[in-house]
ROBA-234768 format. One line per 2 residues: number of its first residue (from 1); their letters; for each residue y, x, z of N, C-alpha, C, CB. Coordinates in nm, 3 decimals, decimal comma. Glycine has a CB too. Layout:
<pts>
NUM) a) Y/X/Z/Y/X/Z/Y/X/Z/Y/X/Z; ... $
</pts>
This chain:
<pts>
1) xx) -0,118/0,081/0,000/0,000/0,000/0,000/0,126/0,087/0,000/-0,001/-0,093/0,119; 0,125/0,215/0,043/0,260/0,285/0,028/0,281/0,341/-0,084/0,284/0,382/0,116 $
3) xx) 0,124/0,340/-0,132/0,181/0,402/-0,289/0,243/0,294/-0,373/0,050/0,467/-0,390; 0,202/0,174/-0,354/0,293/0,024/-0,453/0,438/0,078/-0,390/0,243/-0,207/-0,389 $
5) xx) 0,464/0,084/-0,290/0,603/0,102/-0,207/0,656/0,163/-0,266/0,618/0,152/-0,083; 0,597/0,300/-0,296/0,649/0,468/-0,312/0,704/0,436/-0,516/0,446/0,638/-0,275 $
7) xx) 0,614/0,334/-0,542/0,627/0,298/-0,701/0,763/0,217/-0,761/0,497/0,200/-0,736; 0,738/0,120/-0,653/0,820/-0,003/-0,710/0,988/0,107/-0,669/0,782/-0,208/-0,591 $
9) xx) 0,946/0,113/-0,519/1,124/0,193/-0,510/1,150/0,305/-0,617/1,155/0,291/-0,342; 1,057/0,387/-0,683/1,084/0,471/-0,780/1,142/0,377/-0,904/0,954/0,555/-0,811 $
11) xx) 1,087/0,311/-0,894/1,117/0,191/-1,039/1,241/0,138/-1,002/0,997/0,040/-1,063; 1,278/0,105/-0,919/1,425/0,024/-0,897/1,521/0,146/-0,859/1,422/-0,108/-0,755 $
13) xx) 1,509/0,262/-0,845/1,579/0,388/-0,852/1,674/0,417/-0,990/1,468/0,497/-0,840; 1,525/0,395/-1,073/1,514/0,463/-1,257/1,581/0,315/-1,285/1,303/0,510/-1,363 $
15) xx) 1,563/0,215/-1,250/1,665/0,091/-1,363/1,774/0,076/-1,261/1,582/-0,103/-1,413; 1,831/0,126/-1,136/1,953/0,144/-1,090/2,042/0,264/-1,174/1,932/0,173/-0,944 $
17) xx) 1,989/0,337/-1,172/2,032/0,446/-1,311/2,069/0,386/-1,442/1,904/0,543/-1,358; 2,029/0,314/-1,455/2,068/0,293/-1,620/2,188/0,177/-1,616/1,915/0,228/-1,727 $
19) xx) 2,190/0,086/-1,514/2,284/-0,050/-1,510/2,424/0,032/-1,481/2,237/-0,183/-1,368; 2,535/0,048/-1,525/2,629/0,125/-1,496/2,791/-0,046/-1,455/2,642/0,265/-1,667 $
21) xx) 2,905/-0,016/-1,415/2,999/-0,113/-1,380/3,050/-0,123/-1,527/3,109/-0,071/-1,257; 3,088/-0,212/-1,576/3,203/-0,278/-1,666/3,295/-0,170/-1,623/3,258/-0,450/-1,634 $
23) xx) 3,381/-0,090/-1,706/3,482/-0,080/-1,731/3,577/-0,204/-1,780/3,468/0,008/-1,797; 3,699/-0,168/-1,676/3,790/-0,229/-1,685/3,905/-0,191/-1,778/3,813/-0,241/-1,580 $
25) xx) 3,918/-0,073/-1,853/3,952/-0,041/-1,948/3,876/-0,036/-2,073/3,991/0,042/-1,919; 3,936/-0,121/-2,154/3,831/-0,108/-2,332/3,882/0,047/-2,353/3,903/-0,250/-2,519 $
27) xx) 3,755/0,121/-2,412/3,830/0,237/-2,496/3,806/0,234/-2,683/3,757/0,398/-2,428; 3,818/0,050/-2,667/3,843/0,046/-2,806/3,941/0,023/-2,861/3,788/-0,016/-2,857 $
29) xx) 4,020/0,041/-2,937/4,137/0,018/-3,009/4,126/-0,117/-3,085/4,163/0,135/-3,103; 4,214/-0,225/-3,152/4,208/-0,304/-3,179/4,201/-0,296/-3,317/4,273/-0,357/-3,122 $
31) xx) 4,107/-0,390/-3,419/4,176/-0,309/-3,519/4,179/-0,338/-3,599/4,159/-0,217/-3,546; 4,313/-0,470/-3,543/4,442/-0,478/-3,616/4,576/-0,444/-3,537/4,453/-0,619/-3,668 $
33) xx) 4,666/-0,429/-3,581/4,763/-0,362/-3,485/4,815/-0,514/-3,514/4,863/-0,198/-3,521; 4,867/-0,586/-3,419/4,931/-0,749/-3,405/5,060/-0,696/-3,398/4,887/-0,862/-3,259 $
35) xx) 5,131/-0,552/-3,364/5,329/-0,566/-3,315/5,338/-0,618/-3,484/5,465/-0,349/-3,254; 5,458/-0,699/-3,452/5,535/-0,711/-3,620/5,453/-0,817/-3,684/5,523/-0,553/-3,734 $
37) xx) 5,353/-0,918/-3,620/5,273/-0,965/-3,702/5,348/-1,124/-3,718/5,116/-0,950/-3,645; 5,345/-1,194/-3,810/5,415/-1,332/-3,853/5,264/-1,427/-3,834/5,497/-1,328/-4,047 $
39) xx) 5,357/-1,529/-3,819/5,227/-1,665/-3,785/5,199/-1,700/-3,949/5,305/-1,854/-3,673; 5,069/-1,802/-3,972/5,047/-1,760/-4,076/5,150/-1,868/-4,172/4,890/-1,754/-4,096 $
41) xx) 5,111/-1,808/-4,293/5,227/-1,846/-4,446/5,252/-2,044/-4,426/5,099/-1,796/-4,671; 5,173/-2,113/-4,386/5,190/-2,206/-4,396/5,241/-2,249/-4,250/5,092/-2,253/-4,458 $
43) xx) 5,299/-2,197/-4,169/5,402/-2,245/-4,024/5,460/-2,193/-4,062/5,397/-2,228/-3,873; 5,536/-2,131/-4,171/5,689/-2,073/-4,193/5,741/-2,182/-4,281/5,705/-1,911/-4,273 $
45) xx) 5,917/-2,108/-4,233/6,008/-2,217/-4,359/6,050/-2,173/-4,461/6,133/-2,280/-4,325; 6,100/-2,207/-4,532/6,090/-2,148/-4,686/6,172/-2,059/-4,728/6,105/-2,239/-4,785 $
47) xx) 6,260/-2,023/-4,581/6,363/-1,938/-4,656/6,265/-1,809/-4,566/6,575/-1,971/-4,621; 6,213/-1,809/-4,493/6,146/-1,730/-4,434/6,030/-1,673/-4,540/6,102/-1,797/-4,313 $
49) xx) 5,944/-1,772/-4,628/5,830/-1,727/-4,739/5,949/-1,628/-4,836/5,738/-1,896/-4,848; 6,073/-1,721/-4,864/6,138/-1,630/-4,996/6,157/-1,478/-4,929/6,317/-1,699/-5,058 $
51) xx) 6,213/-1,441/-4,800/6,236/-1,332/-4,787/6,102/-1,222/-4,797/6,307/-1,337/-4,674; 6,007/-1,297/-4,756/5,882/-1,240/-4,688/5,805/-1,151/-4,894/5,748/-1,436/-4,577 $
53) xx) 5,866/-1,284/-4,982/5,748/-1,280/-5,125/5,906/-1,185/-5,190/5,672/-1,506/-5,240; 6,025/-1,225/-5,153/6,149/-1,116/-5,235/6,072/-0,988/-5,325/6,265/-1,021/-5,091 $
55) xx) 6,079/-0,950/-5,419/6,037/-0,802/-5,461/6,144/-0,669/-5,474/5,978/-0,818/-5,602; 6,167/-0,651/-5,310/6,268/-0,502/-5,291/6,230/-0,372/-5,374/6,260/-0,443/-5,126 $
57) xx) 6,128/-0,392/-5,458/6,116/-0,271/-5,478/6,161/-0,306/-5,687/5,934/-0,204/-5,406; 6,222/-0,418/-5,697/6,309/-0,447/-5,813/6,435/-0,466/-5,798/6,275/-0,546/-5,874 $
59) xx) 6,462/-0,557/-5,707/6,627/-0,552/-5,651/6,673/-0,435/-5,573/6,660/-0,672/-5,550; 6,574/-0,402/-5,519/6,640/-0,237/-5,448/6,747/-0,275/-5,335/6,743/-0,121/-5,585 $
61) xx) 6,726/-0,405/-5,250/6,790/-0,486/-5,144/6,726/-0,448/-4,999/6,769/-0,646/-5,179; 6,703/-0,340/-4,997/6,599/-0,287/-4,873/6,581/-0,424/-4,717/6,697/-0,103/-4,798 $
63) xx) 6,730/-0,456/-4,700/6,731/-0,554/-4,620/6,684/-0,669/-4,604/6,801/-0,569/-4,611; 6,598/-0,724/-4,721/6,527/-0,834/-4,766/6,442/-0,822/-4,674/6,476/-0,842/-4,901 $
65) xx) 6,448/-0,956/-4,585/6,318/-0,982/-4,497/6,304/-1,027/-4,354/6,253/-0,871/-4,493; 6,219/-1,016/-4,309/6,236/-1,112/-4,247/6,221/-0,995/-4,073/6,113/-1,252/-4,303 $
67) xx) 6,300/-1,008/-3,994/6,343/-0,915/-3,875/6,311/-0,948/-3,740/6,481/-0,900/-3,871; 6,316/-0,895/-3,605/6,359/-0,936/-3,510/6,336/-0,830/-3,413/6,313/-1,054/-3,487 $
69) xx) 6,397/-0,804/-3,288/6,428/-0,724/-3,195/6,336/-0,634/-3,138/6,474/-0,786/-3,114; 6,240/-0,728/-3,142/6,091/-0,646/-3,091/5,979/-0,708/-3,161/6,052/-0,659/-2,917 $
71) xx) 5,864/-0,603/-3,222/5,759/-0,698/-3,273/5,710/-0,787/-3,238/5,679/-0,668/-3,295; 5,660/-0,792/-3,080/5,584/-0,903/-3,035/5,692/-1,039/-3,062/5,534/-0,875/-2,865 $
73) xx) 5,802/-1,066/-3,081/5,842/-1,195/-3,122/5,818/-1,227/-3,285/5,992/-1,207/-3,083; 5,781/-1,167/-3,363/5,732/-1,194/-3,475/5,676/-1,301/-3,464/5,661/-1,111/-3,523 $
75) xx) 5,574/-1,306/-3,383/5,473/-1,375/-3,361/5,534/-1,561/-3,354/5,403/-1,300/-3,219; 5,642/-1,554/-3,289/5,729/-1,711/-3,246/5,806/-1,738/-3,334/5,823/-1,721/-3,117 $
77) xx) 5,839/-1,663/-3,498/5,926/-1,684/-3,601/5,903/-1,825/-3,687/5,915/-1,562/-3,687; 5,950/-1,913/-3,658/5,964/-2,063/-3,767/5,880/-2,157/-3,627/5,836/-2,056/-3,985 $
79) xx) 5,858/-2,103/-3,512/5,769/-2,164/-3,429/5,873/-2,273/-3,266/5,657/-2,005/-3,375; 5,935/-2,170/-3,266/6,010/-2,210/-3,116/6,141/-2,134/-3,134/5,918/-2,150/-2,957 $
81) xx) 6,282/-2,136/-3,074/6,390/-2,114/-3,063/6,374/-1,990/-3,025/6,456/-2,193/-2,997; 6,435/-1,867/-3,024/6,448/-1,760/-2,944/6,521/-1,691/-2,993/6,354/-1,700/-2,912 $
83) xx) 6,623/-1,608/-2,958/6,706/-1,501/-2,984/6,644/-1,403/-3,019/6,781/-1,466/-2,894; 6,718/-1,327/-3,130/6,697/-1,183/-3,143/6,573/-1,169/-3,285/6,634/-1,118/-2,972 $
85) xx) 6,665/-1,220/-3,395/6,539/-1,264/-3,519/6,671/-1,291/-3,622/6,403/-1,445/-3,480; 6,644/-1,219/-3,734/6,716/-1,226/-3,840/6,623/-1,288/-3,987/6,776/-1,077/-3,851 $
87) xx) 6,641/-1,345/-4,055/6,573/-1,415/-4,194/6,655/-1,398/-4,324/6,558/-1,582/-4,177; 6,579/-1,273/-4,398/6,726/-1,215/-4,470/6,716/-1,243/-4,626/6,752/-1,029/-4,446 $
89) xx) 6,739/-1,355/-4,676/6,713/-1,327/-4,832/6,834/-1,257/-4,895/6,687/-1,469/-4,917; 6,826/-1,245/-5,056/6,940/-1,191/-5,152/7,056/-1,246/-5,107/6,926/-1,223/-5,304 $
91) xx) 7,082/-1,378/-5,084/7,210/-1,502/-5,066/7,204/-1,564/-4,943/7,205/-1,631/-5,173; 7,143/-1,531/-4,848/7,178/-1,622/-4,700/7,113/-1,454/-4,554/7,012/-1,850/-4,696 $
93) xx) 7,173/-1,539/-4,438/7,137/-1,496/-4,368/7,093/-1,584/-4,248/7,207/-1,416/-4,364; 6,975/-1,601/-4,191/6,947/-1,727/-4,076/6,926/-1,693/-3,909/6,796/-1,804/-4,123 $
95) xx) 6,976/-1,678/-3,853/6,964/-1,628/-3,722/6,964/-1,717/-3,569/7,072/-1,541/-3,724; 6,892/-1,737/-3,493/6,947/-1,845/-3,364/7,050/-1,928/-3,352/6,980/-1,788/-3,259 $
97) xx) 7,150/-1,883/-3,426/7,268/-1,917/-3,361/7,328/-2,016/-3,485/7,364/-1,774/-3,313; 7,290/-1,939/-3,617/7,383/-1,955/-3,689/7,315/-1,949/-3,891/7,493/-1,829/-3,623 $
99) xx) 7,345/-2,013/-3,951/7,295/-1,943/-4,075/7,424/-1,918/-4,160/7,181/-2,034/-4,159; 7,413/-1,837/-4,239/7,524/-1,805/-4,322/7,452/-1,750/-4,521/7,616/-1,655/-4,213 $
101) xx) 7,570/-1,782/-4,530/7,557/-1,746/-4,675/7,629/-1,627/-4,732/7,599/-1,855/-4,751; 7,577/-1,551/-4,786/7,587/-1,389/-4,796/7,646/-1,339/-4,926/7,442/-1,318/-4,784 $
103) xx) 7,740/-1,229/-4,967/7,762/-1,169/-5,037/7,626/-1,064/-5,089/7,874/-1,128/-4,988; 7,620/-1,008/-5,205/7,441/-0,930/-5,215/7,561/-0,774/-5,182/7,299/-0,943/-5,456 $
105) xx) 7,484/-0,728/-5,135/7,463/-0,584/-5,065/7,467/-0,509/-5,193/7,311/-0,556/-4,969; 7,540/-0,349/-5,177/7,468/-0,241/-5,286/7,326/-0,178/-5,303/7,532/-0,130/-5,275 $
107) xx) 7,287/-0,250/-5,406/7,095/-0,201/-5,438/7,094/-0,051/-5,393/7,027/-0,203/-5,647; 6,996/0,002/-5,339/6,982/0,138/-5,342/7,036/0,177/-5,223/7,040/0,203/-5,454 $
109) xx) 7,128/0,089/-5,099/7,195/0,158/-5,025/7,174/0,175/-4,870/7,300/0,117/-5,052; 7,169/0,255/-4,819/7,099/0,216/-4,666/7,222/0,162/-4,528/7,008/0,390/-4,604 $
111) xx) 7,333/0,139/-4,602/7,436/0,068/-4,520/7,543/-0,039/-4,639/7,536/0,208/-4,429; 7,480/-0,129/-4,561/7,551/-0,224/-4,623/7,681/-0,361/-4,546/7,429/-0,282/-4,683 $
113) xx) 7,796/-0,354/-4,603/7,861/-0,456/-4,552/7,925/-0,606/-4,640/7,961/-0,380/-4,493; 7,801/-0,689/-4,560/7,829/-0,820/-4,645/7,952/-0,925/-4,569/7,669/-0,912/-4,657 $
115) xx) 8,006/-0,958/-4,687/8,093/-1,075/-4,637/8,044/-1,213/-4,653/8,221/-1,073/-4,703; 8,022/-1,278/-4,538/7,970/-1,401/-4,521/8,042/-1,490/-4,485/7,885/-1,404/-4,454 $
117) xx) 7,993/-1,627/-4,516/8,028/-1,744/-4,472/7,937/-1,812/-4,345/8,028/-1,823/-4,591; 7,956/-1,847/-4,277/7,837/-1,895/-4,149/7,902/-2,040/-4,096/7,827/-1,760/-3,986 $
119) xx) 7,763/-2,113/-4,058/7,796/-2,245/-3,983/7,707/-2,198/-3,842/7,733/-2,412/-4,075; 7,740/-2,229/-3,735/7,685/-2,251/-3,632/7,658/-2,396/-3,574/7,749/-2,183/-3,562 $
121) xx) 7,506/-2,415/-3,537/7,528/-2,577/-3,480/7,627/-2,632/-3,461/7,486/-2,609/-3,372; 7,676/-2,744/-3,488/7,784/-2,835/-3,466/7,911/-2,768/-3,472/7,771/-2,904/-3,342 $
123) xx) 7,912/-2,626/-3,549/8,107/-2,575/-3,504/8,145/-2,567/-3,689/8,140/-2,331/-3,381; 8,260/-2,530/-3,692/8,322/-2,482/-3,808/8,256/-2,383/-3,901/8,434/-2,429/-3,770 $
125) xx) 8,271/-2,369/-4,001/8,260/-2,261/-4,088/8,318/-2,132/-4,049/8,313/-2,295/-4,204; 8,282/-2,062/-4,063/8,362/-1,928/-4,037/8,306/-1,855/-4,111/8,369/-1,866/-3,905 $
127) xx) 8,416/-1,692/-4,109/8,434/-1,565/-4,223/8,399/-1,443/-4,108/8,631/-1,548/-4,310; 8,302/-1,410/-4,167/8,270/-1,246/-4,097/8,212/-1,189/-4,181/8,181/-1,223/-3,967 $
129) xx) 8,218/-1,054/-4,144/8,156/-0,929/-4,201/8,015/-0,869/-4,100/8,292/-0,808/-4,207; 7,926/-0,897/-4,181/7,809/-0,851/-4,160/7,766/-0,690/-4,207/7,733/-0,950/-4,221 $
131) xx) 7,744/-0,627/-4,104/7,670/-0,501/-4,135/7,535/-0,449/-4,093/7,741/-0,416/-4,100; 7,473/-0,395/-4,215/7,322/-0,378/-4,188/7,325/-0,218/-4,251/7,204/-0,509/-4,280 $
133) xx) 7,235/-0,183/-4,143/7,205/-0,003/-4,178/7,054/0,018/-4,162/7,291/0,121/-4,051; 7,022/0,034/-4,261/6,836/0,046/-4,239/6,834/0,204/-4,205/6,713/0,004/-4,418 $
135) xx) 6,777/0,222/-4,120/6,704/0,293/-4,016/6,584/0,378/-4,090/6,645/0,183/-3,903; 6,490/0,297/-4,154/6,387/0,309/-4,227/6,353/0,235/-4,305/6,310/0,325/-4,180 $
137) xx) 6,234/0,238/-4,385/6,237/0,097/-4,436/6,147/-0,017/-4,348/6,181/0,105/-4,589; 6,137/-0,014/-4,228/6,065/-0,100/-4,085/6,109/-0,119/-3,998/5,971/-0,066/-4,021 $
139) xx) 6,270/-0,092/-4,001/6,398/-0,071/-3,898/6,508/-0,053/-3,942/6,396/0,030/-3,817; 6,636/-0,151/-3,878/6,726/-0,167/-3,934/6,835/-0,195/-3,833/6,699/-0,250/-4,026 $
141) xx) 6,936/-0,172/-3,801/7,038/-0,212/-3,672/7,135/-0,349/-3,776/7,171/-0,027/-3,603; 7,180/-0,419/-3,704/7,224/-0,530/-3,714/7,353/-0,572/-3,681/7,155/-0,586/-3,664 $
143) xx) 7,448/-0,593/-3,719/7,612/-0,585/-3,656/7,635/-0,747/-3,675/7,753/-0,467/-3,765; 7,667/-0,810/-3,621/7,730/-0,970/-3,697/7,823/-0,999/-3,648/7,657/-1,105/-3,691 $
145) xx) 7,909/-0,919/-3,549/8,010/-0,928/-3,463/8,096/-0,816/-3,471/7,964/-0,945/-3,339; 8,218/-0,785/-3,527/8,279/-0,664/-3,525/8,272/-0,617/-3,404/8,401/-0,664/-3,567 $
147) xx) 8,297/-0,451/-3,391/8,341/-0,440/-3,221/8,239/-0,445/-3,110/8,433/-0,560/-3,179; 8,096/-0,487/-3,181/7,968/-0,492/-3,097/7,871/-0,418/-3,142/7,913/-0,616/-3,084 $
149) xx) 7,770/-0,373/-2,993/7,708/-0,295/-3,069/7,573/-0,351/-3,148/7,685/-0,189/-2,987; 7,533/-0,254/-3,228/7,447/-0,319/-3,347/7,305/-0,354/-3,260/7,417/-0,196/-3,498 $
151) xx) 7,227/-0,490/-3,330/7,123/-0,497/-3,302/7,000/-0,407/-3,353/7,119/-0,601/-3,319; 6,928/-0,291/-3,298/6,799/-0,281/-3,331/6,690/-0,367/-3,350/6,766/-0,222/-3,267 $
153) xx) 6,658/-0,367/-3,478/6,567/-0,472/-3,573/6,456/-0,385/-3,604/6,643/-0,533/-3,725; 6,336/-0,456/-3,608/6,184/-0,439/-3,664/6,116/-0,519/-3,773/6,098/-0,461/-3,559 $
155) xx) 6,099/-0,500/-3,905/6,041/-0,603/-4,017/5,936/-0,653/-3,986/6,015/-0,555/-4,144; 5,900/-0,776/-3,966/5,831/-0,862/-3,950/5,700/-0,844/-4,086/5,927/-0,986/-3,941 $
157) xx) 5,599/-0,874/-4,050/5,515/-0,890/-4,154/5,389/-0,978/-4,173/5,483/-0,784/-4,173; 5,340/-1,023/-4,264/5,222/-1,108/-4,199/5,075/-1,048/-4,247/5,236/-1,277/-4,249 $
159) xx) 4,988/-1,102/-4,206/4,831/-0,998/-4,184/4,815/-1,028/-4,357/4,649/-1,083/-4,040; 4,780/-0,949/-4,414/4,640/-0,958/-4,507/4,559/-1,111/-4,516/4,523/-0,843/-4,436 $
161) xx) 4,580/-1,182/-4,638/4,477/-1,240/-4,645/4,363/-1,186/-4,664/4,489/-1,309/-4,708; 4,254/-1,248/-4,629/4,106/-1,176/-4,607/4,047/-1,243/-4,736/4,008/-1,217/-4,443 $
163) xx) 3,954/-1,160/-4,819/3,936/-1,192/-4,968/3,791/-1,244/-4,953/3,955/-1,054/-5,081; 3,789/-1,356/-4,988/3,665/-1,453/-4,995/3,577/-1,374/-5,083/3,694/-1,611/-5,057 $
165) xx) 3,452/-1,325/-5,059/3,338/-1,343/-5,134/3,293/-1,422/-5,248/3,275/-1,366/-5,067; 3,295/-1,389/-5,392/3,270/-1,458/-5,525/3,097/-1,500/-5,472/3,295/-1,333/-5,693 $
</pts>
């Protein structure tokens, strides 16, 4: 009988060895990177698809597109209210506050100052000068207020459609 003893505890020794804790850290990477990611094509609005389908690399309008402060709000663009999100086609500009209608920018240029027209909910029309300085082409600072400092912007983008099997 001590040898069953001497067995079984050897046996629950050797499979205590092998059962190890869950890590509480994944050391997998995700892999898709979600910062910057847009909800999909059909919860957007249409001035949001035009900026998103624009072809910058014919107009040479680098600013075409669709923006906002930090990637993870990508994610809430055409969805819920929130500050800090720009929607940029050739002829308008759409932002929280306000949309406006745009002078076109110099093709080719990485600072641009447009003169706009803007309505804000329920107020007047008004005249400002908009300035945009791309950073890169995935970053861009943002001025819509003389005299203030510029917003740091991130281009929004949406995933890859995934290609169906013929």
């Amino acid at each position: 009988m001590s040898r069953i003893k001497i067995i079984v505890t050897m046996a629950m020794l050797v499979l205590a060895g092998c059962v190890t804790e869950p890590s509480s850290k994944s050391s997998k990477k995700p892999s898709v990177n979600l910062d910057a990611v847009l909800p999909p094509e059909s919860l957007l609005r249409k001035d949001t698809l035009a900026a998103l389908k624009h072809d910058r690399s014919q107009s040479k309008l680098a600013y075409v597109g669709v923006w906002a402060s930090n990637g993870d709000k990508c994610a809430m663009m055409d969805q819920t209210s929130f500050e800090g999100f720009a929607v940029i086609t050739p002829d308008s500009i759409r932002r929280s506050n306000e949309t406006c209608e745009i002078s076109q920018g110099k093709p080719g240029s990485a600072v641009n100052s447009l003169e706009a027209i803007c309505k804000a909910r329920g107020s007047m029309t008004t005249s400002k000068n908009i300035s945009i300085r791309m950073l890169s082409s995935r970053q861009m600072a943002l001025t819509t207020t003389p005299g203030t400092p510029p917003t740091a912007m991130v281009r929004c983008r949406l995933l890859p459609t995934p290609v169906s099997p013929d």
